[in-house]
C-alpha positions in Angstrom: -26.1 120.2 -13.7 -24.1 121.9 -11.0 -25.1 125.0 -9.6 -22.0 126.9 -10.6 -22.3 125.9 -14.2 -26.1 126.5 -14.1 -25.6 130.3 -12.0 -22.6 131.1 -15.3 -25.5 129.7 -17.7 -27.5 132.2 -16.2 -25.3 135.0 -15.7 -23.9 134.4 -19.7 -28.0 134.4 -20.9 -27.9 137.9 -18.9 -25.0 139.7 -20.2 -26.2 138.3 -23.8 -29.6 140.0 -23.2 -28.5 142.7 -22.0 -25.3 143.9 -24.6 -24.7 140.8 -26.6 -21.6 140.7 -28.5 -20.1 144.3 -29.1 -19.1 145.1 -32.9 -16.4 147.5 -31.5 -15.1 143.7 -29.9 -16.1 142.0 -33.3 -13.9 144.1 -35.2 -10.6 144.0 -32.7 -10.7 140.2 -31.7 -13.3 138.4 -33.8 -15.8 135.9 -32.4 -15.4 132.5 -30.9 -17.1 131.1 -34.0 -14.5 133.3 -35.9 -12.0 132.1 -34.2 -13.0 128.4 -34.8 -13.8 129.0 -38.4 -10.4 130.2 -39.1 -9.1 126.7 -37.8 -11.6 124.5 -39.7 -10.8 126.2 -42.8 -7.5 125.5 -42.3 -7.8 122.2 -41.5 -10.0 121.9 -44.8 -7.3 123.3 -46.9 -4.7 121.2 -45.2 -6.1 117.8 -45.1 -9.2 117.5 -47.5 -7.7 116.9 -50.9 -9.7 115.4 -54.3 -7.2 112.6 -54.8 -7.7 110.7 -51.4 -9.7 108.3 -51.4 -13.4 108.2 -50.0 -12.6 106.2 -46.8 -9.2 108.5 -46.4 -10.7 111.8 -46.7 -13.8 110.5 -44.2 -10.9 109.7 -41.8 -8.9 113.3 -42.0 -12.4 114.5 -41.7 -12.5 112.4 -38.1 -9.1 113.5 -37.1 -10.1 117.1 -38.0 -12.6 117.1 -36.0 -10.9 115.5 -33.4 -8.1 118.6 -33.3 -10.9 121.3 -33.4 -12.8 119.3 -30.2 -9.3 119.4 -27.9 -8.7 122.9 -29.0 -12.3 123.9 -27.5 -11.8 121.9 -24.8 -8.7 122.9 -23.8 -9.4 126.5 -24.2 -12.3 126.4 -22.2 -10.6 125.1 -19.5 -7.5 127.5 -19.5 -10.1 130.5 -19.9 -12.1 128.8 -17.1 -9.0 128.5 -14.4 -7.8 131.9 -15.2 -11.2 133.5 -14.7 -11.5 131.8 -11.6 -8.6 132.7 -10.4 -9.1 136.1 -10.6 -11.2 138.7 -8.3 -14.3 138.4 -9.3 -13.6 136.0 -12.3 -16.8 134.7 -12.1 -17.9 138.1 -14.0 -15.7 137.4 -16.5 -16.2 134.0 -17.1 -19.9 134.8 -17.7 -18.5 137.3 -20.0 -16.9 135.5 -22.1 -19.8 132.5 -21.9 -22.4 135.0 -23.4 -20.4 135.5 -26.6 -21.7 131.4 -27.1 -25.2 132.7 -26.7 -26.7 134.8 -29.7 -30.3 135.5 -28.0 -30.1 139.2 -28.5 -28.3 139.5 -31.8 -31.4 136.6 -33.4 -33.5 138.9 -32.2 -32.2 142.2 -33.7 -31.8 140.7 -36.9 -35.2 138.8 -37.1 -36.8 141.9 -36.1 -34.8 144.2 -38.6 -36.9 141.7 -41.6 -40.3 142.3 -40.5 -39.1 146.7 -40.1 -37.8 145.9 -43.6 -40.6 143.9 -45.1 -42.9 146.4 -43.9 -41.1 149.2 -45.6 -40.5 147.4 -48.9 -40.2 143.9 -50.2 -36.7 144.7 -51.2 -35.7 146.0 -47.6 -37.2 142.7 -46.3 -35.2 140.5 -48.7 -32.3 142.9 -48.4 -32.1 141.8 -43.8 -33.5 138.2 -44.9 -30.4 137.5 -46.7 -28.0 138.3 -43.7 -29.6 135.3 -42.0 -30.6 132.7 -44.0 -28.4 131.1 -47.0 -31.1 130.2 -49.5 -31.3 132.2 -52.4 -33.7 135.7 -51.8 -33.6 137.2 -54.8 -36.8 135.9 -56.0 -38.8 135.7 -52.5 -41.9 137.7 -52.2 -43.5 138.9 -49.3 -44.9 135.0 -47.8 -41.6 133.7 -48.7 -39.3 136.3 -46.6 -41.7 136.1 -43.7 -41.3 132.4 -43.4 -37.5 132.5 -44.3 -36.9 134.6 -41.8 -39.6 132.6 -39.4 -37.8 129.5 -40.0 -34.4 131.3 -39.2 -35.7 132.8 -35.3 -37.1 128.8 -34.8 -33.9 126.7 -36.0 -31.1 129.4 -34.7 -33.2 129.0 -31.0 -32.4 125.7 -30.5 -28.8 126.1 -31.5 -28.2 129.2 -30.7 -29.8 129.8 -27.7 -31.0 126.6 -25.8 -28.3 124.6 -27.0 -25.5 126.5 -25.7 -27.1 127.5 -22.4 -27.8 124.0 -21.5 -24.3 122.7 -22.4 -23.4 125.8 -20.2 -25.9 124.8 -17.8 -24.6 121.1 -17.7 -21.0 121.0 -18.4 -19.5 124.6 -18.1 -17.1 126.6 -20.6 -15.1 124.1 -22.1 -18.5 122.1 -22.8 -19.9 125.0 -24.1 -17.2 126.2 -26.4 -17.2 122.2 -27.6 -21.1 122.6 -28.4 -20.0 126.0 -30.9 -16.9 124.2 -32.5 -18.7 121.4 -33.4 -21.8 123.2 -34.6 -19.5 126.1 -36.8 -17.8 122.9 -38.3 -21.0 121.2 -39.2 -22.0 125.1 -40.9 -19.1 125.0 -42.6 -18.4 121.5 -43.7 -21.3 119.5 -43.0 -22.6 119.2 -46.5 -23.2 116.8 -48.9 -21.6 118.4 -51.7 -18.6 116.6 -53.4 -15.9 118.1 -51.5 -17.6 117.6 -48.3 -19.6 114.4 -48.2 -16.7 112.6 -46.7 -14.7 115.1 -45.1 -17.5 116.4 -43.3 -19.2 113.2 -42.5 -18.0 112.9 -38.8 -18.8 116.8 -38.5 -22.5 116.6 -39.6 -23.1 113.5 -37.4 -21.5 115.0 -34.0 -23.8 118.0 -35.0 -27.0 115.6 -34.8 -26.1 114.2 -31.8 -25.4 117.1 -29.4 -28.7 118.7 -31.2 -30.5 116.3 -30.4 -32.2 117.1 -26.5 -31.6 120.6 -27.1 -33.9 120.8 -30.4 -36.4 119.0 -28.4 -36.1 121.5 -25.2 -36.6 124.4 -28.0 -39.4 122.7 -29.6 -41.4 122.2 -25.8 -40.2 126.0 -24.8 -41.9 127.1 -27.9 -45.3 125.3 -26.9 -45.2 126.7 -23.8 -44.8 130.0 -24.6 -47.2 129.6 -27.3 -49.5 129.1 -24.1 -48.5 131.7 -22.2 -49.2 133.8 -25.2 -52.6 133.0 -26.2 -51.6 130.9 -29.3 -52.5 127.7 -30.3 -50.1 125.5 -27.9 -52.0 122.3 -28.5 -51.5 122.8 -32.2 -47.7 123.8 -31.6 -46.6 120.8 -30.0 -48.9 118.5 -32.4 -47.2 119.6 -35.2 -44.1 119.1 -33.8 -44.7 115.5 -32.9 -46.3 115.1 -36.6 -44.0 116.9 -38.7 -40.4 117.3 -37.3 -39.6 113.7 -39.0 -40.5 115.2 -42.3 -37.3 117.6 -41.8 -33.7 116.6 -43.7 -32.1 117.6 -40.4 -33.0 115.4 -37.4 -33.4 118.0 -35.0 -33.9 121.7 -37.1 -37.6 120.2 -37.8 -38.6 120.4 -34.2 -38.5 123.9 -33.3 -39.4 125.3 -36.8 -42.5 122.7 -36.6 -43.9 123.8 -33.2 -43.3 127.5 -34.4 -45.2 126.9 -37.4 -47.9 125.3 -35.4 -48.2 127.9 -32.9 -48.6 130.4 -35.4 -51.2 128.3 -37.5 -48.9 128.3 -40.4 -47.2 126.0 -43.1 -43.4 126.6 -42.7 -40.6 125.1 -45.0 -41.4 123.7 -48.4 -39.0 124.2 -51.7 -36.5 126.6 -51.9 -33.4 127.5 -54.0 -29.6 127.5 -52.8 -27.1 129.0 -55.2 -30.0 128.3 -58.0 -30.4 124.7 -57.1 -34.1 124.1 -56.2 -34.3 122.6 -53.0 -37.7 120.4 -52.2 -38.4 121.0 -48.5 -40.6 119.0 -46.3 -43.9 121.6 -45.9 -44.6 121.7 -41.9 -47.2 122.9 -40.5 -50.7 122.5 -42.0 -51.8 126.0 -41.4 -50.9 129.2 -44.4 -48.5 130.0 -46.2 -49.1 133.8 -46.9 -47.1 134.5 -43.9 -47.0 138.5 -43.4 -44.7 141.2 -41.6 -47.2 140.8 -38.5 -46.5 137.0 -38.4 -42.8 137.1 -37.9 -44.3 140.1 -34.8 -45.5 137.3 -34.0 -43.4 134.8 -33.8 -40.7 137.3 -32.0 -42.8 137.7 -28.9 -43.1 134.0 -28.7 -39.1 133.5 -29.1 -39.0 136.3 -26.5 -41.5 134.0 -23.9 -39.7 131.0 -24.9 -36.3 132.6 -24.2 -37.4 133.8 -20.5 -39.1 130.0 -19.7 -35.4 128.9 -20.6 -34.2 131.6 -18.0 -36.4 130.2 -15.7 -35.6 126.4 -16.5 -31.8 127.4 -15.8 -32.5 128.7 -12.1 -34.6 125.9 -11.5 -32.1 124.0 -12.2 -29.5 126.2 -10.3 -31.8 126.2 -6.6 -31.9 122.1 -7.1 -28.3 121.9 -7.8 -27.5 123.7 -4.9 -29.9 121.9 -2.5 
């Protein structure tokens, strides 16, 4: 970690806090994970086709993946001289660095479920669908507090920690590698027919760079729990106990040490698209999570968020020493 890339992790986590993303932006330019979506899916369209083989489509899916990694890098460098060279790029740069970081717009929406669900169940399940892809429909008031739970735990690690610490350690073009690889693993990473091979090398890049970060999340949510007066002990327990239990490798960790903090039995079944899904349960606590849980679990994200703050300029002074 050097200390300008840990100062632009900081300055980016900033920004994000303080605006995040503007939808007046949104709607003239997109999003980096726009932008990056609108490559994979042409990439998809181009090279993924039924009549390849198994071993050739796996392959394209390599080489796409390839081709979306150089674009990120390469942007992220050309973005990164040209800030610099500017007066006072270093603004800029941070600028467009928070766009990576989605700590303020997480929080917004998380928040907007437990307003809803307090208002009505259908209100809850109505802001629960814009972040989770499961179906809601059929969720009552437990199951939209844990969905949306689940969703403030997972989408800290890779929305928030992961791309601050690839910020942190490897500046811009790292960064915008992190996001490409994580939208393309969103997008393609699946097991279904069309993408179990084309999406192989996606979903396995995902797991790796996932992998510390999810761990950082998981450890930043015990301490907060701490700080907080919840069960910290029980937060990190679970996490060590239950994270394995996951199907992802890494999502387990933060949604387990949430779910211990909070003295309550996250995951289990759920339906996607009408096909029942059977979920690892973590967590040995309840499962009538309520409107006041997900309160909850927002001030710990909120703790967790600042010890990451505070992790970053740690890491900045040594750098710089």
């Amino acid at each position: 970690m050097s200390s300008s890339s840990a100062l632009l992790a900081l300055l980016a986590l900033a920004f994000d806090a303080a605006a995040g993303y503007p939808d007046w932006l949104f709607r003239r330019i997109g999003h980096p994970v726009t932008w990056f979506g609108a490559l994979i899916s042409a990439l998809d369209a181009r090279l993924n086709r039924a009549s390849d083989s198994f071993a050739t489509r796996r392959a394209k899916g390599v080489a796409a993946l390839v081709i979306l990694a150089a674009a990120a890098l390469v942007s992220g460098a050309l973005v990164d001289a040209l800030a610099r060279a500017l007066p006072y790029g270093w603004i800029v740069l941070a600028l467009a660095a928070s766009s990576l970081i989605a700590q303020r717009s997480l929080d917004g929406h998380v928040a907007a479920v437990a307003r809803g669900l307090s208002a009505s169940l259908d209100d809850g399940r109505r802001e629960v669908g814009k972040i989770v892809g499961r179906d809601v429909a059929s969720l009552d008031e437990a199951g939209v507090a844990r969905a949306a739970i689940e969703s403030l735990a997972e989408n800290f690690s890779d929305g928030v920690v992961a791309p601050a610490l690839f910020l942190a350690f490897f500046g811009l073009p790292g960064a915008l590698l992190y996001k490409a690889i994580n939208t393309a693993d969103s997008m393609i990473g699946h097991k279904s027919e069309r993408y179990l091979a084309f999406g192989w090398a996606a979903a396995r890049c995902d797991d790796v760079v996932n992998l510390i970060p999810a761990r950082v999340a998981a450890a930043l949510l015990a301490a907060a729990a701490w700080a907080m007066g919840a069960d910290a002990r029980e937060a990190w327990t679970t996490a060590l106990r239950d994270a394995g239990k996951h199907a992802s490798p890494n999502a387990g960790w933060p949604e387990a040490a949430m779910a211990g903090a909070l003295g309550l039995a996250l995951g289990g079944p759920r339906a996607y698209q009408g096909a029942k899904v059977a979920g690892a349960t973590l967590g040995k606590g309840r499962r009538d999570a309520r409107p006041k849980d997900i309160s909850r679990a927002l001030t710990i994200y909120r703790c967790a968020a600042a010890m990451l703050w505070l992790f970053v300029l740690v890491g900045a002074l040594a750098s710089a020493t």
